[in-house]
C-alpha positions in Angstrom: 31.9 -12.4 20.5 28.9 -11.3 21.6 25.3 -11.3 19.9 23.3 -8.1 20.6 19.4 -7.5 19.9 18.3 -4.8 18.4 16.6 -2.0 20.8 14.0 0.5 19.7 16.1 3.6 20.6 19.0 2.5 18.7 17.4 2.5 15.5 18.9 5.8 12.8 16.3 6.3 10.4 17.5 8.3 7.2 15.5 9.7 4.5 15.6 8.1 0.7 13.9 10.5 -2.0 13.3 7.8 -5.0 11.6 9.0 -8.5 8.7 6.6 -9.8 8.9 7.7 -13.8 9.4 5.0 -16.0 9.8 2.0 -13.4 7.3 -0.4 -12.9 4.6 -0.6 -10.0 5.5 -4.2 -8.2 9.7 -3.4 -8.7 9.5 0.1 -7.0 7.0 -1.3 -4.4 9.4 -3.9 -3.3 12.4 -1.4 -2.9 9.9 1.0 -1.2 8.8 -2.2 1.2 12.3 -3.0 1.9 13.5 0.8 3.1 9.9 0.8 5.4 10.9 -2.2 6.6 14.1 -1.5 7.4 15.4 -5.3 5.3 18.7 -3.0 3.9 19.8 -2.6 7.6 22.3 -5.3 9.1 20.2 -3.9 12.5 16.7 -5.3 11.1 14.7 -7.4 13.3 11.4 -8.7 12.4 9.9 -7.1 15.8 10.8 -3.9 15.2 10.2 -0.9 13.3 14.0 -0.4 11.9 13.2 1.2 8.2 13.6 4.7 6.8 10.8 6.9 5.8 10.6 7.3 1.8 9.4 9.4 -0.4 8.1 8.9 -3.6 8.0 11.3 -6.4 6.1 11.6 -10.1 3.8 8.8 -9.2 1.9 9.8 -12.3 4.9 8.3 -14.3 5.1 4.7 -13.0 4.1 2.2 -15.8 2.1 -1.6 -15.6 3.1 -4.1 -18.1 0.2 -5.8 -20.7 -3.2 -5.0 -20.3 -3.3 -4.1 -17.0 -4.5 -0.3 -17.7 -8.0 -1.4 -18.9 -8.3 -4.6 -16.6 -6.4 -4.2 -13.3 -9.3 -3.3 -10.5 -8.8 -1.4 -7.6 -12.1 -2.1 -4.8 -13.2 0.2 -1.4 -16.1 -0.4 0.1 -17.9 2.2 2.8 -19.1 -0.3 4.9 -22.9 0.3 3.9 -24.9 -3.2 2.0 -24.0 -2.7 -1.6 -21.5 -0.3 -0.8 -18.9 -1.5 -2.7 -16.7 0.4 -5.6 -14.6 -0.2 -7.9 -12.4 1.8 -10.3 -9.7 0.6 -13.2 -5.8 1.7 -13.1 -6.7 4.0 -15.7 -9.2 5.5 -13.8 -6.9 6.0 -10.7 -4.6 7.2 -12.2 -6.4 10.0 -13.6 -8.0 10.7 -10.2 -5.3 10.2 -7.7 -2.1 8.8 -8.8 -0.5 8.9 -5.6 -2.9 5.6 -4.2 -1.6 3.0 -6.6 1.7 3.3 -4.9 0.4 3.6 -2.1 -2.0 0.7 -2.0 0.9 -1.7 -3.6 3.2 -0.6 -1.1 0.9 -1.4 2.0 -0.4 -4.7 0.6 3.8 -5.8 1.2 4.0 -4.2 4.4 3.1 -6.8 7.7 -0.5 -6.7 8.6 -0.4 -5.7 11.8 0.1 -2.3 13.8 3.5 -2.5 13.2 2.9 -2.4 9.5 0.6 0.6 10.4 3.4 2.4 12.1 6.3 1.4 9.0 3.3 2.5 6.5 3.2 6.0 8.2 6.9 6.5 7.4 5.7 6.9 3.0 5.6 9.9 1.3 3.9 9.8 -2.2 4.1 13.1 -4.7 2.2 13.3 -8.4 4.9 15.4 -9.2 8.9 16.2 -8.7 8.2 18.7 -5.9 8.0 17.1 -2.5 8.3 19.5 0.8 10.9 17.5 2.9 13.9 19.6 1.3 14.9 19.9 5.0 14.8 16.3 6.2 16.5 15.1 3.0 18.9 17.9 2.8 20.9 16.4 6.1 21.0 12.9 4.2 22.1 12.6 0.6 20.6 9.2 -0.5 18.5 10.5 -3.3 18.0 7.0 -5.5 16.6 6.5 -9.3 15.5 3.0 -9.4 17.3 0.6 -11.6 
């Protein structure tokens, strides 16, 4: 038997369309992490950039548990003194839906230019409409999360 490392060109990344409405934000950021990552592959290695691209649809339907509509905080700052901001989920939500996702997804991702290059494979869509019919239409692994 023989053990063999994973190389960069033999990586086959696939597309996997999965609809956000009515899971909740930290269990469909993990799932999303994993396929970036590349951790439901038996080729992943740590070094590498193995994962899948994803996309993510009605990210205006994913749902937070308690009170974390009025209290969760999400901060920017432009680099300025005193240039920092801050705005609620609720607020977010109602401006751009698609971040929350976003920023919960990259917060899992590896800190590092290789977690820049995995974070560049994500696709998030308010809605149900995405335009990579033609990648996804090659590879049926359309998933509703559990």
């Amino acid at each position: 038997m023989k053990t063999s490392a994973t190389r960069a060109k033999d990586v086959e990344r696939r597309w996997h369309v999965i609809d956000a409405s009515g899971q909740t934000l930290g269990k469909l950021s993990t799932q999303v992490a994993n396929l970036l990552m590349g951790k439901h592959k038996p080729t992943y290695a740590p070094y590498l950039d193995t994962g899948d691209f994803v996309i993510v649809i009605n990210a205006t339907k994913v749902k937070v548990t308690g009170k974390k509509p009025k209290q969760k905080t999400y901060y920017h700052h432009s680099g300025y003194p005193g240039g920092i901001k801050a705005e609620t989920y609720e607020e977010l939500m109602a401006t751009h839906p698609t971040r929350i996702i976003e920023h919960a997804v990259k917060g899992m991702l590896p800190h590092s230019r290789l977690g820049r290059a995995m974070y560049k494979k994500l696709k998030v869509y308010a809605g149900d409409s995405h335009p990579h019919q033609a990648q996804v239409a090659g590879t049926k692994t359309t998933a509703k999360g559990s």
